[in-house]
C-alpha positions in Angstrom: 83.7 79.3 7.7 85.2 77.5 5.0 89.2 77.3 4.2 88.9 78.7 0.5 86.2 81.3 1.8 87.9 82.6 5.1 87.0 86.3 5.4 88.4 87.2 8.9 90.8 89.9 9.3 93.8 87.5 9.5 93.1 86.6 6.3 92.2 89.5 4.8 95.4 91.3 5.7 97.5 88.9 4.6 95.7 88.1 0.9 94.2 90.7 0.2 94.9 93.9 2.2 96.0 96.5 -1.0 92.8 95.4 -2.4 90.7 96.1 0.9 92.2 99.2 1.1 91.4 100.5 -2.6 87.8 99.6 -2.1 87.5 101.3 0.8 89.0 104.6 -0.8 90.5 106.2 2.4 93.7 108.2 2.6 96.1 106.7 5.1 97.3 109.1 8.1 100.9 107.8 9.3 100.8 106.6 12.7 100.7 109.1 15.4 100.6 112.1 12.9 96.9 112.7 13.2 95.5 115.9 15.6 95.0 114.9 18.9 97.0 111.5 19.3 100.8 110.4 21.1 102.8 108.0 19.9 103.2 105.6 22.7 106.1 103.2 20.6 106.4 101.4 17.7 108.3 98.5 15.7 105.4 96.7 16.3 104.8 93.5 14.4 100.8 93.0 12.9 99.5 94.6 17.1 95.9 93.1 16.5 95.6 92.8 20.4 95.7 95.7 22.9 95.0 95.4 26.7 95.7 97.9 29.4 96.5 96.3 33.3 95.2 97.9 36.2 99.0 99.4 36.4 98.9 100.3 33.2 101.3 97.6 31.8 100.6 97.2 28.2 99.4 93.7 26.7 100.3 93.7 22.4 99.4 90.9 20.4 101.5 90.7 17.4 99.9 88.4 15.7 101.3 87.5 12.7 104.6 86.5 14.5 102.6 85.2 18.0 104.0 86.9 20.4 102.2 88.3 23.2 104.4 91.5 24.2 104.2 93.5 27.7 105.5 97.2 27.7 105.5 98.8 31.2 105.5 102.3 31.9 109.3 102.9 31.7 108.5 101.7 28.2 110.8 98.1 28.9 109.4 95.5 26.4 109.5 91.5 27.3 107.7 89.0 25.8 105.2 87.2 27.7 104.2 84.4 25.7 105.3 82.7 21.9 102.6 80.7 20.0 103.3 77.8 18.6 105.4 78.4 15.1 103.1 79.3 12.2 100.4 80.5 14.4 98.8 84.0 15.3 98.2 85.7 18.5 95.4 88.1 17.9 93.2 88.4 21.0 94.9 89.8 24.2 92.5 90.4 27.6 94.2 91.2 30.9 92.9 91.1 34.4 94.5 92.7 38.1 98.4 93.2 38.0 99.7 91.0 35.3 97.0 88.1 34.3 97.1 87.5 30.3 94.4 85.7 28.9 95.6 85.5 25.0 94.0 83.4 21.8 96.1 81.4 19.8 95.0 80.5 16.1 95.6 79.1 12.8 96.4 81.2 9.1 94.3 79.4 7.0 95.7 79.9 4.0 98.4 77.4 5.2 96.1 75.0 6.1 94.3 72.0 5.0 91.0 71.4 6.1 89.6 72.8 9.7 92.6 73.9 11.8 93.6 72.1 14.9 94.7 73.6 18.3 93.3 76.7 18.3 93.2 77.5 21.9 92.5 80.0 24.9 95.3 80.4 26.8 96.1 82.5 29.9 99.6 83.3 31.1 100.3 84.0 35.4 102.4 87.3 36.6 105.0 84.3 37.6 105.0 84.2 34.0 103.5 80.4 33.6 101.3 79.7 30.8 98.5 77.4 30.3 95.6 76.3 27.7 93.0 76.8 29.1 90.6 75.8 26.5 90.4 74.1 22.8 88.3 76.3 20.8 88.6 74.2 17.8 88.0 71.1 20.0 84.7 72.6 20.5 83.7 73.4 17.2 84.6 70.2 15.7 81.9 68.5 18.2 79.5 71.7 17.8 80.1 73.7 14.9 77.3 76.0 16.0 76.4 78.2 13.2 75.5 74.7 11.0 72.2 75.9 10.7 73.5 78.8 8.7 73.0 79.1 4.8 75.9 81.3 3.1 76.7 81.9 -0.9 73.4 83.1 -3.6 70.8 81.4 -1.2 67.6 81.6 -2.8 68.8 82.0 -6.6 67.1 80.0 -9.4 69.6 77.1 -9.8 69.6 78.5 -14.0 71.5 81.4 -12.8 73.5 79.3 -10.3 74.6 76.6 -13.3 76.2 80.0 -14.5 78.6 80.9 -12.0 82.5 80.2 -13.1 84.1 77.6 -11.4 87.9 76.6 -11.0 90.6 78.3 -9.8 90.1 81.4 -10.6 86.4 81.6 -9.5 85.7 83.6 -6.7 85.2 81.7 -3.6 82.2 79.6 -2.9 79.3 81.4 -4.6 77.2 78.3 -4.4 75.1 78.2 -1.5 76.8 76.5 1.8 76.3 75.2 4.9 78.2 76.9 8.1 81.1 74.4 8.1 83.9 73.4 10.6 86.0 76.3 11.3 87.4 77.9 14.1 89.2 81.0 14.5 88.8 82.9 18.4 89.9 86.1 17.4 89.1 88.7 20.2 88.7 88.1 24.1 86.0 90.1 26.9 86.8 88.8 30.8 83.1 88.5 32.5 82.0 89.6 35.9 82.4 86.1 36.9 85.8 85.7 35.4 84.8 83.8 32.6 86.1 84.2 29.1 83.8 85.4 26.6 85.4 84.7 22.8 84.8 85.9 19.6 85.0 83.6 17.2 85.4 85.3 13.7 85.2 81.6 11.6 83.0 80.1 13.9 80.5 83.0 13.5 79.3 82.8 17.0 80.2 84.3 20.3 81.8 81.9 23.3 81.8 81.4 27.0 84.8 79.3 28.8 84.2 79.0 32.0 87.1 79.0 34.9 86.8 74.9 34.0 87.7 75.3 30.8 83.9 74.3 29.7 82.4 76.1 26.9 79.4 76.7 26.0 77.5 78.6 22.8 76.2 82.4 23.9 75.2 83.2 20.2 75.0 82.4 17.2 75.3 85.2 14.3 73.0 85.6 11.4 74.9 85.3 7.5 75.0 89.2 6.2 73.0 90.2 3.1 75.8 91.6 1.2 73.8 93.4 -1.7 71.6 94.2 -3.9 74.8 93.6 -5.9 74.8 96.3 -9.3 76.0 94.9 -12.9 79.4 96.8 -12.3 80.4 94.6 -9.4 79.4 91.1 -10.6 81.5 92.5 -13.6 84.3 92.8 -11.4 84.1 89.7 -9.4 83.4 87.6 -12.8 79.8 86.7 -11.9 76.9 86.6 -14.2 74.7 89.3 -14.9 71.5 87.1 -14.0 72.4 87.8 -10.2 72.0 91.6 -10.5 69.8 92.7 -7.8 70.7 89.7 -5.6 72.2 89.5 -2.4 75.4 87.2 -1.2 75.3 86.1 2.0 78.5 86.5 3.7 79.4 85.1 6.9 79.1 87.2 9.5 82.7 87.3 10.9 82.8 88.3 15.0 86.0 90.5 15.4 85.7 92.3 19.3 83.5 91.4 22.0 83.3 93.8 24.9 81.2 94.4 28.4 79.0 97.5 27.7 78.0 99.5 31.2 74.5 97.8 31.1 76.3 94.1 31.4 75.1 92.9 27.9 78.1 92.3 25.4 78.9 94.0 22.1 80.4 92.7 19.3 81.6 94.3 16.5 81.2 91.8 12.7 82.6 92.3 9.4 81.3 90.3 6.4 82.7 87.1 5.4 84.5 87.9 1.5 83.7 89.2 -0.6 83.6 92.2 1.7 81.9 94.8 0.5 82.6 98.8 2.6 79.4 99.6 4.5 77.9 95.9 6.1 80.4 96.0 8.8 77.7 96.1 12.2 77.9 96.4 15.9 75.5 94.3 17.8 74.6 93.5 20.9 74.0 90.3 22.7 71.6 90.3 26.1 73.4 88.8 28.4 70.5 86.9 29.6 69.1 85.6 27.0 72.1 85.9 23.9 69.2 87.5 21.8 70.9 89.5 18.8 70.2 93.4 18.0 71.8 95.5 16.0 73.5 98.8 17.0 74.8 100.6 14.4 75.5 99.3 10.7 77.4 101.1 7.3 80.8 100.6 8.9 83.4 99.2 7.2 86.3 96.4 8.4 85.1 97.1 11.7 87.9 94.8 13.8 87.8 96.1 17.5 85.6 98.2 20.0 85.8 99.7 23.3 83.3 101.2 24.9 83.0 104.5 27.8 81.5 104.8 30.8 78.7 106.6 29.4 77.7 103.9 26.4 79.9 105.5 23.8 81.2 103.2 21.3 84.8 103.9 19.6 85.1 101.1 16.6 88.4 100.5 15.0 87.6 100.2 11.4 91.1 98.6 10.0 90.6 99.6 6.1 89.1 103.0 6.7 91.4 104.5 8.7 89.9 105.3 11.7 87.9 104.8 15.2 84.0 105.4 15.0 82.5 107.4 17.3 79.1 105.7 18.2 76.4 107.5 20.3 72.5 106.6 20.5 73.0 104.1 17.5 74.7 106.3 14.9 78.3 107.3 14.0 78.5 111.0 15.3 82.7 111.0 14.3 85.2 109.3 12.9 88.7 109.9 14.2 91.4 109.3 11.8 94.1 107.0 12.1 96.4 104.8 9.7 95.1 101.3 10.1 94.0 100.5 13.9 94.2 97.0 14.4 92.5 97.7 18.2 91.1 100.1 20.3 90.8 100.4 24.3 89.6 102.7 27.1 91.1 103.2 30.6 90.1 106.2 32.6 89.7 108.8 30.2 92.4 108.4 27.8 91.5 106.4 24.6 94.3 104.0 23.5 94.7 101.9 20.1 97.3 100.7 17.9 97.8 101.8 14.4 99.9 100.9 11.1 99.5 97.3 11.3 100.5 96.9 8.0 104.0 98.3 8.7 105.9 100.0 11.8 103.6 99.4 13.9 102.6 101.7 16.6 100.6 102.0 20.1 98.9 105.5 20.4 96.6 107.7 22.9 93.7 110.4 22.7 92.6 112.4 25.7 88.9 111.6 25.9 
């Protein structure tokens, strides 16, 4: 994903996340106030990662200040981990009695060119942390989704001679190549202890291995973004002869989980512009990393967990609530004020909510 077109949600809520919101048209519900959930705590800063230990030690990624946060059941905060200064911390996994594995990434909008030292990291219950892998080493010597074409692809260069350009033109509507970009957003730990990453600029989905070596599960497809009415490309200062088009976004990987049939699920949101409604849940076979879609028309869809019996909850960060998937459709939608992540354990539902603000961690009996 390009640096002028980075759609991902760290970008989106820090450019553009008043404007999200208005699109989607949803009423905020204040943290904890909604029927049915417990505030857990709050003060939370940007908690984009949640993980719950097998002791039920909490795991918060605050991710716009990187800081991986552990709140045990006495409700006793420490911090676990710092990023590097200026960088997120938005994926959180954790394993047995205190083993963090935790992403570390770049905001691009302070960056020139593709970022450097985004990593994988895991920190011990002795507290001692390592890298365990260079995501953007890997995509600079990869960059997997190359073969993907983003932008108007397949307009009539007449229409594309027409589009604005300068600084005030929306970003890259000329076709593009998947570029150098990296960005491991959300974490899933495999049955053989393995890593599997999302990686929402790379557009693909990751394995690191115990060895630190990674290799490419899949790749995702660019989104067709349309067919775009007159009234949009008004708003977005394109030309009318791309009414009835498509854009092709990039495809944006946000959560990656382990469904109860072993294959992985991973929950995308469209590259900007992002239109409500192309947000999708796939998934991936674990055997062979073919692509399927689950479930599509949701919007900013950031997170996922899924039950015991194949339900999927998806935290949709603009619209305000979890998504209740069964059989491939949305059968509820459980209001909440911007959940930035959603987990399972037993049969209490957990997520956090108003990332924008005071951020909270809250609970649903399931």
């Amino acid at each position: 994903m390009t640096r002028e077109h980075q759609s991902s949600v760290r970008s989106r809520t820090l450019a553009s996340a008043a404007v999200a919101a208005a699109v989607v048209c949803a009423t905020a519900i204040p943290a904890g106030a909604a029927d049915g959930w417990t505030q857990l705590g709050d003060g939370f800063t940007s908690p984009l990662g949640l993980a719950v230990g097998d002791d039920g030690t909490l795991y918060v990624g605050e991710a716009f200040i990187g800081q991986l946060t552990a709140i045990n059941k006495a409700g006793v905060r420490r911090t676990l981990a710092q990023a590097p200064e200026g960088s997120f911390l938005p994926g959180v996994e954790a394993t047995g009695r205190g083993t963090v594995t935790y992403t570390v990434t770049l905001p691009p909008e302070f960056q020139d060119g593709p970022p450097a030292g985004t990593t994988l990291n895991r920190v011990l219950p002795n507290g001692k942390a390592t890298v365990l892998a260079s995501m953007s080493g890997y995509e600079a010597d990869h960059n997997p989704d190359a073969g993907n074409s983003y932008g108007f692809v397949g307009v009539e260069q007449s229409c594309l001679d027409q589009l604005p350009t300068g600084p005030d033109a929306p970003p890259q509507p000329q076709p593009y190549p998947g570029l150098i970009d990296s960005d491991p957003y959300k974490i899933a730990i495999d049955f053989d202890g393995s890593r599997i990453v999302a990686d929402s600029a790379g557009n693909d989905l990751l394995r690191v291995a115990s060895n630190g070596q990674i290799t490419t599960v899949a790749v995702f497809a660019p989104i067709p973004q349309g067919p775009l009415p007159a009234e949009a490309l008004a708003e977005l200062g394109l030309p009318d002869c791309l009414a009835g088009t498509s854009y092709y976004s990039e495809p944006v990987p946000t959560d990656v989980e382990i469904g109860p049939d072993g294959n992985y699920y991973v929950t995308t949101l469209p590259g900007g512009p992002e239109l409500p409604g192309f947000a999708t849940v796939y998934r991936v076979s674990r055997a062979t990393g073919a692509i399927s879609p689950i479930v599509t028309g949701l919007s900013s869809a950031v997170d996922l967990a899924i039950d015991r019996d194949g339900t999927i909850y998806v935290a949709e960060l603009f619209g305000n609530s979890i998504a209740v998937i069964k059989g491939g459709a949305v059968v509820d939608r459980i209001p909440i004020d911007s959940p930035g992540a959603v987990e399972i354990r037993g049969r209490t539902l957990y997520a956090t909510s108003g990332v924008f603000g005071n951020g909270s961690i809250v609970t649903r009996a399931l």
